[in-house]
C-alpha positions in Angstrom: -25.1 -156.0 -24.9 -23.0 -152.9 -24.6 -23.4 -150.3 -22.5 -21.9 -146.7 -23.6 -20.6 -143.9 -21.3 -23.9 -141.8 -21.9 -26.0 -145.0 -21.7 -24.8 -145.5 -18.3 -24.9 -141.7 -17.2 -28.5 -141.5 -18.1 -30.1 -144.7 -16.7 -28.2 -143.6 -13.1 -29.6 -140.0 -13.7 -33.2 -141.7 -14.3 -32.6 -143.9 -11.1 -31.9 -140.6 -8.6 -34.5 -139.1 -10.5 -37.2 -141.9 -8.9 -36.1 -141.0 -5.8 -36.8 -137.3 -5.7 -34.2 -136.6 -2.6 -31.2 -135.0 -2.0 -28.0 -136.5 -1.3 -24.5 -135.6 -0.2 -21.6 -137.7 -0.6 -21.0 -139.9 2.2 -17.7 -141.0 3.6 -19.0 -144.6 3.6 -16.5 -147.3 3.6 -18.6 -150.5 1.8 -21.3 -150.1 -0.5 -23.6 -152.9 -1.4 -24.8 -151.2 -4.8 -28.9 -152.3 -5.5 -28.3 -152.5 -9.3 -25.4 -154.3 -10.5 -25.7 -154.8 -14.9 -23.0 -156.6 -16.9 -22.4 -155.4 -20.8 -20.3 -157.3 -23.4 -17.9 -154.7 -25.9 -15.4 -155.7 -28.2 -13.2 -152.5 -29.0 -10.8 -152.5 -32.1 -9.0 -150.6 -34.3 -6.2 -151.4 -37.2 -3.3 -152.7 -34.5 -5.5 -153.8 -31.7 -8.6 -155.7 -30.9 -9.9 -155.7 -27.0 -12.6 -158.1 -25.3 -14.5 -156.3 -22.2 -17.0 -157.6 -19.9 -18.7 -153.6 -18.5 -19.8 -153.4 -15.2 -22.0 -150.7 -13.6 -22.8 -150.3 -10.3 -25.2 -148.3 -8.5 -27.0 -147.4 -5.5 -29.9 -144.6 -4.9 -28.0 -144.1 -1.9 -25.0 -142.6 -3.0 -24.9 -140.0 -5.9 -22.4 -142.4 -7.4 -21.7 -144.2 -10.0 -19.0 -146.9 -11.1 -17.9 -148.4 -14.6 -15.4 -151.2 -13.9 -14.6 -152.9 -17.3 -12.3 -156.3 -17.2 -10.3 -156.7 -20.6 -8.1 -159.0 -22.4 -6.6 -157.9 -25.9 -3.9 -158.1 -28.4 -1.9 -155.5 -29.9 0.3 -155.6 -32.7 3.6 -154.2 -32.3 6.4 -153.7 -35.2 5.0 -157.1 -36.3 4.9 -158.8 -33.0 1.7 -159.7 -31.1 1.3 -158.6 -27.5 -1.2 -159.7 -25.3 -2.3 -157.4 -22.6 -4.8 -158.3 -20.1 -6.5 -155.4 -17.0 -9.1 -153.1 -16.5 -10.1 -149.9 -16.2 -12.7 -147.9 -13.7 -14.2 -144.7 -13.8 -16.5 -143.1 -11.0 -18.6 -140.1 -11.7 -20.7 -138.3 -9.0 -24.4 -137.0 -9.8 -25.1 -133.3 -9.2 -28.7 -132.2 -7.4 -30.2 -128.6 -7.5 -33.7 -128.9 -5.4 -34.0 -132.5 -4.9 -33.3 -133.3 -9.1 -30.6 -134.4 -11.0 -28.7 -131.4 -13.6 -25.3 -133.2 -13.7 -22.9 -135.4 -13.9 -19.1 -135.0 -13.3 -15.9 -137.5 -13.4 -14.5 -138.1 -10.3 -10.2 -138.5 -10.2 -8.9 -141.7 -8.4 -5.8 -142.3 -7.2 -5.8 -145.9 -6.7 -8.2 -149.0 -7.1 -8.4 -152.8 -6.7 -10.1 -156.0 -7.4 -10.6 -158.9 -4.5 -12.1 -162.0 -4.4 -11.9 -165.3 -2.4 -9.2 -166.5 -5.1 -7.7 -163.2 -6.7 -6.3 -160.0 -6.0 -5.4 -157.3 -8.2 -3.0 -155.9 -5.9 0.5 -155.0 -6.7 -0.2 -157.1 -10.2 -1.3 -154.3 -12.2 0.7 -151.3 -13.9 -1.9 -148.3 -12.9 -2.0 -145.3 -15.4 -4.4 -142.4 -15.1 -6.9 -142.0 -17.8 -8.1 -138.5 -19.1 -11.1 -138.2 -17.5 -9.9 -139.2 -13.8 -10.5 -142.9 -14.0 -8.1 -145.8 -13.5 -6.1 -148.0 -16.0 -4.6 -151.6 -14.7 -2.4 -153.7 -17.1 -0.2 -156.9 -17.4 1.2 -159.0 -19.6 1.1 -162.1 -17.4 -1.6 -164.4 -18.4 -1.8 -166.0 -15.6 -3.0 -163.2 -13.4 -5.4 -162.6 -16.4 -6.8 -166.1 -16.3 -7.2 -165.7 -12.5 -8.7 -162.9 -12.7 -11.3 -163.6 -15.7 -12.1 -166.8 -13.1 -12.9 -164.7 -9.9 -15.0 -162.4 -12.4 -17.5 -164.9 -13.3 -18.3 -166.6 -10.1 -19.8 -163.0 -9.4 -18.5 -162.5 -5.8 -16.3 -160.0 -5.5 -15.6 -156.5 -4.2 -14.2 -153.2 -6.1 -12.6 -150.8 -4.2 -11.3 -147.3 -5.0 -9.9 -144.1 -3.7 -10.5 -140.2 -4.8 -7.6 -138.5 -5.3 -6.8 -136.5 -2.0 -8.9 -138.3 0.1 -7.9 -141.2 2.2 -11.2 -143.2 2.3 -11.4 -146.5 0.3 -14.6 -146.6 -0.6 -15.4 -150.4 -1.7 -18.4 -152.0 -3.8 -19.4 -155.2 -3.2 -20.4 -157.3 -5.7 -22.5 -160.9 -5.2 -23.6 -161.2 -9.0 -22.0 -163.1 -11.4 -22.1 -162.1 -15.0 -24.9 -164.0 -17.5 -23.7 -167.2 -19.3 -24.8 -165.1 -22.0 -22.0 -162.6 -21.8 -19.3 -165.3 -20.2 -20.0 -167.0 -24.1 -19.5 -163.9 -25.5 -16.2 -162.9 -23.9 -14.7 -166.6 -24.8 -15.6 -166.1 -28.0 -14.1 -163.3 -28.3 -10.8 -164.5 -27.1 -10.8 -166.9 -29.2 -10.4 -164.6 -32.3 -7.5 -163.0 -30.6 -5.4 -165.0 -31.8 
């Protein structure tokens, strides 16, 4: 299953929309989102190929919304294969007029992490900025990838993040692991990598 940027957008949207309120972003520290759904998404193109398990997180609570994606690829370089493992995030905030939905818009981050019992992504990670005010984490160790891929799939785990010029961490928690279904797919995946 994958689930695309306006996919996501629209079935948050719908969710608010239930709800008929109006909400303000809170300065909240934790979050326990009520609807956590895992996707699958290979990405490619002619010098790379990527394998992504898509998270989404939401809560009727909070006019937010998070994409967290976890990724391991391999990119082909003057004839040389690197493999790159990380993830990205990107938040976008829901706009209200009169108690309904007319909006979406990308929120910037200036920093974000990954914690488990067994893994952190802290300090591990190069961070870039991405175009639309989201997060970028990458390595080259393998190792860190392998932990990580392992704290992923036992499903309890927080992600945490923080808006750019704000000092708040606002952190997700997360106590759902993704389907066998999509953990097959992934490893699959991988295994055409090389």
């Amino acid at each position: 299953m994958s689930i695309t940027k306006s996919c996501w957008k629209i079935s948050i949207v719908f969710g608010f929309a239930l709800t008929g309120a109006n909400f303000h972003v809170a300065v909240a520290d934790t979050v326990v989102p009520r609807t956590i759904e895992y996707g699958y998404e290979v990405t490619t193109d002619a010098n790379s190929k990527a394998c992504r398990i898509i998270l989404l997180l939401s809560d009727s609570s909070f006019p937010e919304s998070v994409k967290f994606q976890f990724w391991i690829g391999r990119q082909r370089l003057q004839g040389r294969a690197l493999d790159t493992a990380g993830f990205t995030i990107d938040v976008i905030d829901l706009k209200f007029a009169n108690g309904q939905p007319i909006g979406s818009q990308a929120v910037d981050l200036s920093s974000a992490n990954f914690v488990s019992p067994t893994f952190s992504s802290a300090g591990r990670f190069h961070m870039t900025t991405l175009g639309d005010g989201g997060l970028s984490a990458a390595t080259s160790d393998l190792q860190s990838a392998n932990a990580f891929f392992n704290a992923l799939v036992v499903g309890t785990y927080e992600v945490s993040f923080a808006r750019k010029g704000l000092s708040t961490i606002r952190t997700h928690k997360v106590n759902k692991a993704p389907s066998p279904d999509i953990v097959q797919q992934f490893t699959e995946c991988l295994r055409t990598l090389s």
